[in-house]
C-alpha positions as CSV (number, residue, x, y, z in Angstrom):
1,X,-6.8,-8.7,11.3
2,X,-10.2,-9.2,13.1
3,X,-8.3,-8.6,16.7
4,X,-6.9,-5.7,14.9
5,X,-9.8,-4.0,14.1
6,X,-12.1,-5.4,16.6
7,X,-12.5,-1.7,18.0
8,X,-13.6,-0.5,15.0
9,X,-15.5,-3.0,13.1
10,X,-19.4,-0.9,13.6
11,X,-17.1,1.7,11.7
12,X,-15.9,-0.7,9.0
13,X,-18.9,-1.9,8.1
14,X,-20.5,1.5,7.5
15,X,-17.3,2.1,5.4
16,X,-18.3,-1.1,3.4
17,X,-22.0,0.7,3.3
18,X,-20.8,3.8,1.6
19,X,-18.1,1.9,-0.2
20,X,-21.2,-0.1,-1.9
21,X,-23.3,3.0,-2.4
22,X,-21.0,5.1,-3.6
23,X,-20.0,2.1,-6.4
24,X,-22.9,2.6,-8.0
25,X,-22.8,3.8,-11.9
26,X,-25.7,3.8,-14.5
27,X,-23.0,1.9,-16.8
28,X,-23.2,-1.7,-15.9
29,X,-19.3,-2.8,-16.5
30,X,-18.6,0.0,-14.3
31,X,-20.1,-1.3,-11.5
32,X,-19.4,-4.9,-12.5
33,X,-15.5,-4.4,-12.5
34,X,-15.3,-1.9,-9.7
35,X,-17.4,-4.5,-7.5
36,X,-15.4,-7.4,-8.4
37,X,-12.1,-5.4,-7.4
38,X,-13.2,-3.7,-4.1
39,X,-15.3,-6.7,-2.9
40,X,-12.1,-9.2,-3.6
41,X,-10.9,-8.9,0.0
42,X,-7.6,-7.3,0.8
43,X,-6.4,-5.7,4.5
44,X,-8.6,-2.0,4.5
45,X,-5.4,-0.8,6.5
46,X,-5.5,2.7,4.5
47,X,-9.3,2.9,5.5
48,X,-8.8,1.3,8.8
49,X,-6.2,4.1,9.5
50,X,-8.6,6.5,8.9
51,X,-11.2,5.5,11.5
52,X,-8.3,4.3,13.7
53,X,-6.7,8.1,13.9
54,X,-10.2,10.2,14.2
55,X,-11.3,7.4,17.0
56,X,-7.9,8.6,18.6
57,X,-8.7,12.4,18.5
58,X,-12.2,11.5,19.7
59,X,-14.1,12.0,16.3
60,X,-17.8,10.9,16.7
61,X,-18.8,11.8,13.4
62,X,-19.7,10.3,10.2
63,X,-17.0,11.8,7.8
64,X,-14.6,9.8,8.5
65,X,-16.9,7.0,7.0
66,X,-16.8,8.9,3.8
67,X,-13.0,9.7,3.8
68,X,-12.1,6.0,4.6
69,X,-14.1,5.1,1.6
70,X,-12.6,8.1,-0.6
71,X,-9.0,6.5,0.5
72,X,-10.0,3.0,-0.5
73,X,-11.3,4.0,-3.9
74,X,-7.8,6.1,-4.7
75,X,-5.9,2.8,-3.9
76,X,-8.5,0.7,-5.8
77,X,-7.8,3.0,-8.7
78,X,-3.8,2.2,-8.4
79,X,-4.3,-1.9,-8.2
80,X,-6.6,-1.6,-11.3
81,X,-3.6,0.9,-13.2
82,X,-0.8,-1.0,-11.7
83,X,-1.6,-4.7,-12.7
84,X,-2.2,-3.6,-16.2
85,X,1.3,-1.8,-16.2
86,X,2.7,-5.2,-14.8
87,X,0.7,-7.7,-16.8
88,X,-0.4,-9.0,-13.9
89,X,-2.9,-11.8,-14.0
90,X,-3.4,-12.9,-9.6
91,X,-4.2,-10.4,-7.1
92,X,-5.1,-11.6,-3.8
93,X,-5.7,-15.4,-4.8
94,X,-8.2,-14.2,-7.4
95,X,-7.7,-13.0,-11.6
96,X,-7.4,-9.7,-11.7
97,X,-9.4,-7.5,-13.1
98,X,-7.3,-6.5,-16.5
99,X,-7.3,-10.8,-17.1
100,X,-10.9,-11.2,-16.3
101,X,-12.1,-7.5,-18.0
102,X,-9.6,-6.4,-20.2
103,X,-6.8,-3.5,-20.0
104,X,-9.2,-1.5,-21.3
105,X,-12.0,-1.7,-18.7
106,X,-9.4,-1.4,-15.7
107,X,-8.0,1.2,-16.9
108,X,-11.2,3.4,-17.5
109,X,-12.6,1.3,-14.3
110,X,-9.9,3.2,-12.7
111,X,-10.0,6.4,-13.5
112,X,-13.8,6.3,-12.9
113,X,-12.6,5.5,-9.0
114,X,-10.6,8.1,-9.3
115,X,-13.0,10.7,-9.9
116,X,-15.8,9.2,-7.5
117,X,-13.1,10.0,-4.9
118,X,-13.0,13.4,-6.1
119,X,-16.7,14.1,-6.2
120,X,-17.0,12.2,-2.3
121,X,-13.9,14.2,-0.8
122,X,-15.4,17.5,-2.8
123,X,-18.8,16.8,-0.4
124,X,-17.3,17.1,2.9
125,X,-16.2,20.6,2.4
126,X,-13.1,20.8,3.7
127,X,-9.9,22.1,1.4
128,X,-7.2,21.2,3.9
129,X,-8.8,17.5,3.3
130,X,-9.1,18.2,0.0
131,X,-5.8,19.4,-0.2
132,X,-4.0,16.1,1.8
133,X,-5.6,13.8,-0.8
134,X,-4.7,16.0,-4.2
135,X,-1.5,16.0,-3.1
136,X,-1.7,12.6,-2.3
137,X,-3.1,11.4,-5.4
138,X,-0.2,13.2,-7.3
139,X,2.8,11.9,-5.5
140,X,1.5,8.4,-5.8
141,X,1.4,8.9,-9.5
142,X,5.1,10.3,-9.6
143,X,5.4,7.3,-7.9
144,X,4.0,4.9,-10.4
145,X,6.2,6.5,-13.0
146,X,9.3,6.1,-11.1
147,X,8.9,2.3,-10.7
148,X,8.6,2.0,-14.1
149,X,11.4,4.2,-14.7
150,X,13.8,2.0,-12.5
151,X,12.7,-1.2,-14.0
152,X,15.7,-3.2,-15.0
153,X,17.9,-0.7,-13.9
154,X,20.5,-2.9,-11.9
155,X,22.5,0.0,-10.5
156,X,19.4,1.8,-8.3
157,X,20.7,2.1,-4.8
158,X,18.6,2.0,-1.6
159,X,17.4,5.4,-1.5
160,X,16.4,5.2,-5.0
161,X,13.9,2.4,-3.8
162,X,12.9,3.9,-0.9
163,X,11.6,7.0,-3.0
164,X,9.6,4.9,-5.1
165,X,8.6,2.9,-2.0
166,X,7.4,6.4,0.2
167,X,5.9,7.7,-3.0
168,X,3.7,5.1,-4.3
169,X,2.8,3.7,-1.2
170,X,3.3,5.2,1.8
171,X,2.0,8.0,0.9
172,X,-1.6,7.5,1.1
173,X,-0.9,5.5,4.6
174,X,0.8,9.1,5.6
175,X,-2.4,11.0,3.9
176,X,-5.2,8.3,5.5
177,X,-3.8,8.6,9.1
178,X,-3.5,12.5,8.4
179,X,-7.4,13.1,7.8
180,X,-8.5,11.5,11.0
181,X,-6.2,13.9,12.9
182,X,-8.0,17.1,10.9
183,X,-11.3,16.1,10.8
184,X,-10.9,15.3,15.2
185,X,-9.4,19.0,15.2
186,X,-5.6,17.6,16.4
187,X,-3.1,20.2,17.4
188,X,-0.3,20.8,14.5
189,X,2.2,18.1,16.9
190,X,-0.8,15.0,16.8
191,X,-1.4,16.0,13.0
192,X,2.5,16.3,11.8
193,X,3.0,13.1,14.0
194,X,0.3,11.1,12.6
195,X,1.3,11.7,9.4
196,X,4.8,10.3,9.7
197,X,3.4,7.6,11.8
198,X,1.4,6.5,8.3
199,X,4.7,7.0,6.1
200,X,7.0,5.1,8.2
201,X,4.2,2.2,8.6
202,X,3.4,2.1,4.6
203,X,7.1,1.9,4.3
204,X,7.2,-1.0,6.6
205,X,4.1,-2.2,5.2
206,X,5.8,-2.4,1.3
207,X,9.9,-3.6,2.4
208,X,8.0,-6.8,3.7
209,X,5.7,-6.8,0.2
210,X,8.4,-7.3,-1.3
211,X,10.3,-9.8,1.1
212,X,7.2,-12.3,0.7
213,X,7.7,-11.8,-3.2
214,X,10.8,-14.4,-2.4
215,X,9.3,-16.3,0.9
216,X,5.7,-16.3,1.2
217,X,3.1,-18.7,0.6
218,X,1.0,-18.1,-2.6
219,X,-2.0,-18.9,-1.0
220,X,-1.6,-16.4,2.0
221,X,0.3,-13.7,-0.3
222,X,-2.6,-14.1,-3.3
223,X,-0.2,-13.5,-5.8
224,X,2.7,-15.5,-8.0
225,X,6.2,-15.7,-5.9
226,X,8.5,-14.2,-8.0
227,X,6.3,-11.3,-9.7
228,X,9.0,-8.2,-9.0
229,X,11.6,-10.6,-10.3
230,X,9.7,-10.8,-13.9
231,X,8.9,-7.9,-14.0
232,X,12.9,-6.4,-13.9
233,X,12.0,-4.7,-10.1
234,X,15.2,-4.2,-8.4
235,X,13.3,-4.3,-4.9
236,X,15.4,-3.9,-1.6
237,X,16.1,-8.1,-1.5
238,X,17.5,-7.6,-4.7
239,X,19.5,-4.5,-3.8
240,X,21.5,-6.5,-1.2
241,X,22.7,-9.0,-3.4
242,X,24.2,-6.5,-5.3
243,X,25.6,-4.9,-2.5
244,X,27.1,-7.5,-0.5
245,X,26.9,-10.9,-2.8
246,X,29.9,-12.8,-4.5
247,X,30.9,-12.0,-8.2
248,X,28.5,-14.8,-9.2
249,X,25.8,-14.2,-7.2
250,X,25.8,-10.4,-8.2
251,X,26.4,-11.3,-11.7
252,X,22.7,-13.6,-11.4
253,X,20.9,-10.9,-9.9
254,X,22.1,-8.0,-12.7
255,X,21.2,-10.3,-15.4
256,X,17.9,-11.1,-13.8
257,X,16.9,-7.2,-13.5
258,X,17.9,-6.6,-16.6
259,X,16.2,-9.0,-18.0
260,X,12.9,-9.5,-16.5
261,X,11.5,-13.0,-16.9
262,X,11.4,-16.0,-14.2
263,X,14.2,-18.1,-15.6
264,X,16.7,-17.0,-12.9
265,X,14.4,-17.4,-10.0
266,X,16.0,-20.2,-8.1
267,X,19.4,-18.8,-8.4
268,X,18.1,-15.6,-7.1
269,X,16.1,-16.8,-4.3
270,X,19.4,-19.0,-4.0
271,X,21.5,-15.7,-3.7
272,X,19.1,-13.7,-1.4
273,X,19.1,-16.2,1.1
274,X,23.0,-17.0,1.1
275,X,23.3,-13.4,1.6
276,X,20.6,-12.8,4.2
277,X,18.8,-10.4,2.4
278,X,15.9,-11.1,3.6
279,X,16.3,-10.8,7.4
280,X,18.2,-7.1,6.6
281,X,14.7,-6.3,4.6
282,X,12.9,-7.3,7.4
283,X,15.5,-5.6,9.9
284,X,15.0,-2.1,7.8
285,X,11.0,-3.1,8.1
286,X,11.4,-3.2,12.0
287,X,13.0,-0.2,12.0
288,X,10.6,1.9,9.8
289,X,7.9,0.4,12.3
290,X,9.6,1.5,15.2
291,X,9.5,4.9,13.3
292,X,6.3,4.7,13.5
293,X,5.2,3.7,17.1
294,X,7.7,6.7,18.1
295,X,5.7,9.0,16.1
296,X,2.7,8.6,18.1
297,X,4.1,9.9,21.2
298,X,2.4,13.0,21.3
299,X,-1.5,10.9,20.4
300,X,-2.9,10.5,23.9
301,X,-3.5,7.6,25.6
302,X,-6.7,5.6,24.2
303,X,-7.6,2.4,23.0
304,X,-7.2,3.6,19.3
305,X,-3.1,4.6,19.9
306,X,-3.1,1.0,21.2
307,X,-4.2,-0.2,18.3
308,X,-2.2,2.0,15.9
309,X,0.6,0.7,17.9
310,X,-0.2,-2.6,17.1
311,X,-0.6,-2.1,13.1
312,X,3.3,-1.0,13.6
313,X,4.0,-4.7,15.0
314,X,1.8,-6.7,12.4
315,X,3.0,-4.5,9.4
316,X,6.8,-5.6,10.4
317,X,5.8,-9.3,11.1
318,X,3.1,-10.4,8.8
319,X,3.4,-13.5,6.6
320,X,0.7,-12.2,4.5
């Protein structure tokens, strides 16, 4: 990640600036639990995208400091709402903030992130920005409510989780690479292609989420192997067994979804990896990345298309 962003890391670190300032809150379990979840690490692709498409329009302002932050805080606001609608107690190898705080506190943590991005995406004054993230912030909610909806339903097919998947998170990659192109002044081409470019990578980005829920390491992924399976997620993985498994292993994989719960693990993972569900996850990841790369043919040449090229590679090929 730090050859990734080399180009851009003066600009990530004034992103980690307004990210601090803008944190602050007279109420001291606001800033305690918004501090703890921001400052616990994670990728800053969505911000990174940002700086990454304005540096490729030619952008030598300081909004796209503000904006990267704004799209940092709306997806802050999601990992605080989502792990209490999992349960989830490890998030990037640390407790999360609803076991170390409370439901409570993340939840109102959250939606106090989510107006802060309001207020900071109000300042710069723009309503087509204004509009992108709105939107945004309203289809990744639909989102949230159709993953909850399709929990232990065994017969969702692979559209079905590619909806959730584009909704709930791809769709602030597609808004986070949009913004750089308005605020650089892009023609309607560099803007409409940018924004695919961000929904085909966040697709990318989640089909191999959700392989390493069955083959990464815990201490790179920072979360419990297994969590989609407890919590009745019929993610892609899972999807092919269905599809293409034996009575048995199909029989395993319906009970498991429907169910929720760890007990069937091993004879899951068993199943995915007879059937090679993993590989056509990864396969379908490749592709979405290739999407991507594609979508940048009309950016000019700079260093910042290389590197938005190379986010399409690691997205597809990460471990972690």
């Amino acid at each position: 990640m730090e050859q990734l962003y080399s180009l851009i890391g003066a600009d990530m670190k004034a992103v980690d600036e307004v990210i601090r300032q803008r944190l602050h809150s007279e109420v001291a379990l606001v800033r305690q639990v918004a501090e703890y979840i921001v400052q616990g690490g994670g990728k800053r692709l969505r911000p990174a995208l940002v700086l990454l498409s304005a540096g490729a329009m030619g952008y030598r302002g300081r909004h796209h400091h503000e904006l990267a932050a704004v799209v940092e805080f709306i997806h802050t606001a999601t990992l605080l709402h989502d792990d209490v609608v999992d349960g989830s107690n490890l998030r990037r190898g640390r407790e999360t903030a609803n076991a170390l705080f409370g439901n409570a506190a993340s939840v109102l943590v959250g939606d106090f992130l989510y107006s802060r991005a309001f207020q900071m995406m109000v300042a710069v004054d723009d309503m087509r920005i204004m509009r992108v993230l709105s939107n945004a912030t309203n289809v990744i909610a639909e989102g949230e409510v159709l993953q909850l909806m399709n929990c232990h339903d065994a017969d969702i097919d692979e559209q079905g989780y590619l909806q959730v998947i584009r909704y709930k998170t791809a769709k602030l990659f597609e808004a986070a690479a949009q913004l750089g192109a308005i605020i650089g002044g892009g023609e309607a081409a560099v803007e409409q292609g940018l924004a695919v470019y961000g929904l085909h990578l966040g697709t990318a980005f989640q089909l191999i989420d959700d392989v390493l829920d069955y083959s990464g390491a815990e201490v790179e992924t920072g979360k419990h192997l297994g969590d989609d399976l407890a919590e009745g997620k019929p993610t892609l993985p899972l999807i092919f067994v269905l599809r293409n498994g034996n009575a048995e292993q199909v029989a395993c994989v319906r009970r498991a979804i429907e169910n929720g719960g760890r007990e069937d693990f091993p004879l899951v993972l068993a199943a995915i990896r007879a059937t090679g569900a993993l590989e056509y996850a990864r396969q379908k990841a490749r592709a979405e990345a290739q999407l991507a790369a594609s979508a940048l043919d009309a950016l000019p040449s700079s260093q910042y298309k290389d590197s938005l090229l190379e986010l399409c590679l690691f997205a597809a090929a990460r471990n972690y």
